[in-house]
C-alpha positions in Angstrom: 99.2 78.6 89.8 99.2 82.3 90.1 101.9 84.7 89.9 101.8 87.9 92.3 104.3 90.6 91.4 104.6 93.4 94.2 106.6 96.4 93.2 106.6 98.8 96.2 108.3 101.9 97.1 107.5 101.6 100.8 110.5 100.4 103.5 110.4 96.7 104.4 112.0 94.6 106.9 112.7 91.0 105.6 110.0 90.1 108.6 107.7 92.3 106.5 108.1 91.2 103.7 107.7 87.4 104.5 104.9 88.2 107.1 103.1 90.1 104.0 103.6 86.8 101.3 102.1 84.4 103.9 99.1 86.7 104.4 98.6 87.6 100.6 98.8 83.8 99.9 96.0 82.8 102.4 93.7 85.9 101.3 94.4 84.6 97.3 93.2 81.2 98.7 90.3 82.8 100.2 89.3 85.3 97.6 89.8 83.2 94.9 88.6 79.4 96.4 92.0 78.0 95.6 94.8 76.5 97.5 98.1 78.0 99.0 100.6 75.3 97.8 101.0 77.0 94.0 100.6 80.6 94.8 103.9 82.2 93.7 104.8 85.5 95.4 107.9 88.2 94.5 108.1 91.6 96.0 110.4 93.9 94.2 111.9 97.2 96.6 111.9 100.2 94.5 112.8 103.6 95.4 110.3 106.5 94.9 112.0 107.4 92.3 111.4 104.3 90.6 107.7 103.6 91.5 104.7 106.3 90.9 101.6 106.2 90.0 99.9 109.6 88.0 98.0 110.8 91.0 100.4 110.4 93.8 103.8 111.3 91.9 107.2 110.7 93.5 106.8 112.3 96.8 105.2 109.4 98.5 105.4 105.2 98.5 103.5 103.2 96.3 102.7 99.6 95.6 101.5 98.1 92.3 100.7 94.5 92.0 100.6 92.5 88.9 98.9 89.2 89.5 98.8 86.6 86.6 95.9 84.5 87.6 94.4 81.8 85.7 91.2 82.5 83.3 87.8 82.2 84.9 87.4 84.1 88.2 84.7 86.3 88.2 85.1 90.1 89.1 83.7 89.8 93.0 86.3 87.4 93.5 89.4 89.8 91.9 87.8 92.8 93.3 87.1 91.6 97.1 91.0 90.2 96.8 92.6 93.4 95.4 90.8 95.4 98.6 92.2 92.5 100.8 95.4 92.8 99.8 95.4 96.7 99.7 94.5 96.8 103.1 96.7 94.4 104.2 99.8 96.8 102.4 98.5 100.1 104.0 98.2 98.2 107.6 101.7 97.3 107.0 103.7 100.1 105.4 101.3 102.8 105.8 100.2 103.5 102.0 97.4 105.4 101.4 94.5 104.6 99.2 95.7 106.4 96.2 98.8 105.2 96.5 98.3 101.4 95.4 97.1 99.9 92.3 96.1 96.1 91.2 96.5 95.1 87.9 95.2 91.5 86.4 96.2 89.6 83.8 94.4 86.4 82.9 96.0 83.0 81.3 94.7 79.8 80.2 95.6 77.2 82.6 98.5 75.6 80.2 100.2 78.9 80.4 100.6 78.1 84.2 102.8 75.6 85.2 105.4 74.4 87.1 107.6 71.1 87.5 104.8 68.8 88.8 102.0 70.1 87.3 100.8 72.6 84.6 98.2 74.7 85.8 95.0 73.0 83.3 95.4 69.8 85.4 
């Protein structure tokens, strides 16, 4: 039951934007051998102002993306899905290389859950 956070300083249509969750959601089911129906996506505008990363500064867009995945997936798996998904952002809006960052943070399965299930089961 991961949690992918997007911050991004790029401009997105709403097409964009929900063309980009369906795609990130079938390459986390790829990367990580796991199914689409619990993925949980937000993407979060920012201005340039509001969005930099060290190297690149404020003069261009940027993405971050947090994902909160559950414990257990082994690096190949998080690193082949952070290039996925950072391709699939600079084929969309543009971004260079230096100019995106993925960060993960790992939970026990309890910690995930929703309404019908919790994330362990």
């Amino acid at each position: 039951m991961p949690f992918l956070q997007f911050d991004c300083s790029a401009v997105m249509t709403e097409g964009e934007k929900q063309a980009f969750v369906r795609q990130v959601t079938d390459q986390y089911a790829e990367h990580m051998d796991a199914e689409t129906n619990h993925v949980a996506v937000a993407i979060r505008e920012r201005s340039t102002a509001e969005l930099a990363i060290g190297r690149t500064g404020f003069d261009e867009p940027c993405l971050v993306l947090d994902a909160d995945v559950r414990r257990g997936r082994e690096f190949e798996q998080k690193r082949s899905f952070a290039l996925a998904v950072m391709g699939l952002a600079a084929d969309t809006w543009g971004l260079r290389d230096p100019n995106m960052k993925v960060v993960f943070t790992e939970h026990a399965g309890e910690e995930l859950m929703g309404v019908d299930r919790v994330g362990s089961e």
